[in-house]
Every structure is written in C-alpha cells, then in structure tokens.
N, C-alpha and C positions, 0 to 999 in steps of 0.2 A: 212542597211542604211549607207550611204557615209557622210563625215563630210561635213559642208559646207567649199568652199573656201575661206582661205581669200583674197580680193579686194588686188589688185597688186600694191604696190607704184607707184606713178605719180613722173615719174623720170627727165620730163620738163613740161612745161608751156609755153602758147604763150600771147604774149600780147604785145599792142597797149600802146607806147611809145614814150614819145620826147625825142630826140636826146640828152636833158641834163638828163635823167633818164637812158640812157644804163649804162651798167657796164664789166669792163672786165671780160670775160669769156662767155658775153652772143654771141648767135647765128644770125649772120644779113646774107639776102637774098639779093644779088644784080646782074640781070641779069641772074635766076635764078641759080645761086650757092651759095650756103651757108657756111658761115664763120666765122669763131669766132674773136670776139672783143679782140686783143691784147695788144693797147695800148690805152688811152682815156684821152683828154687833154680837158680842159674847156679856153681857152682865148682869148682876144680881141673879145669879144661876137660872137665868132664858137666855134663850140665842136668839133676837131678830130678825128677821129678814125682810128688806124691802124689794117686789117684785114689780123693777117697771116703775109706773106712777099709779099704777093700778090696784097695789094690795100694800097690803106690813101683815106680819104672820108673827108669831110671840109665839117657841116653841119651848116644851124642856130641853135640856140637851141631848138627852138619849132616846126622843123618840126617833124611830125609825123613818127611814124617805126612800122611794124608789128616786134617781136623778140621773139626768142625762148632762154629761160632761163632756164638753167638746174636749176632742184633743188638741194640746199645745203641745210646740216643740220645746225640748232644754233649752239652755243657752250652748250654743256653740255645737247643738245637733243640726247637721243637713237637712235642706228642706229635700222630700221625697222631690226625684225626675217625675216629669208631666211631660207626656208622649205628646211629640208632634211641637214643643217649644223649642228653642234655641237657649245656650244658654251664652253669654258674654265671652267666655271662652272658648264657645266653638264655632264662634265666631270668625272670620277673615282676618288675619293678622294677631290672631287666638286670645282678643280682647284687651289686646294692650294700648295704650294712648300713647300719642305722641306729644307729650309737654314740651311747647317752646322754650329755648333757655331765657331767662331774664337776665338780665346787668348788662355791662359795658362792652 
C-alpha cells in the first residue's frame, strides 16, 4: 500500500480586482501578454501602474482586472515541507553547531 499524496501548494491565485487593490508583484494580462506589476501609484483619482519596462497603464480606480497573484507567505508562517529535501534539523546531530568557545 502507497502513502497518500500530499495536495501540492497553490503557488498563485487569480482574482477579480479594482485597479485600486493590485499590488506590486501581481500579474496583469494585457493584449494577451502577461506582466508583472512593477511600480503602483494611487493619485489625482488614477491608479498607475508600471508593467516591466514595457507598458504604464492610467486606470480609474474601480475598473475591474482579472490578476494573478502569486502567493506569499506571512511573516512568521512556515514554509510548506518539499518531499525528498532535508531539512537542517533532520539533520545528523539534528542541526545544531558546534561554536568554539572564545577568550582565555
């Protein structure tokens, strides 16, 4: 009998977004190519976006965006186990060092 697998992290998300909710780093589709959000200004009621060195886009705020958002971890969330890696603690000696003493 074979273990079960585990379910593979979801390593983006798409989702249906106003122009004032992107964020740098997400993924926008335009003319079908795809491109990441580089730089993102909110003023004079437009939202900017610079894509790459390739585009700048002047939106309203509330039009709508289909966008693909990689996923980040929190701070101080675990990174998912990766089958077949080691980790420092499971290690030999279960990842501790041995620091020589210093002084006299």
């Amino acid at each position: 009998m074979t273990a079960p697998r585990a379910t593979p992290a979801v390593r983006a998300r798409s989702l249906r977004l106003t122009a004032n909710e992107i964020r740098i780093g997400d993924l926008v589709a335009f003319g079908g190519t795809t491109l990441a959000v580089t730089f993102r200004e909110h003023r004079g009621g437009v939202v900017r976006l610079e894509l790459g060195t390739l585009a700048r886009v002047t939106l309203a705020p509330a039009v709508a965006l289909t966008v693909t958002r990689p996923t980040r971890l929190l701070p101080g969330e675990p990174r998912p186990a990766r089958p077949g890696r080691r980790r420092t603690a499971d290690a030999p000696g279960g990842g501790t060092a041995r620091i020589p003493a210093v002084g006299p």
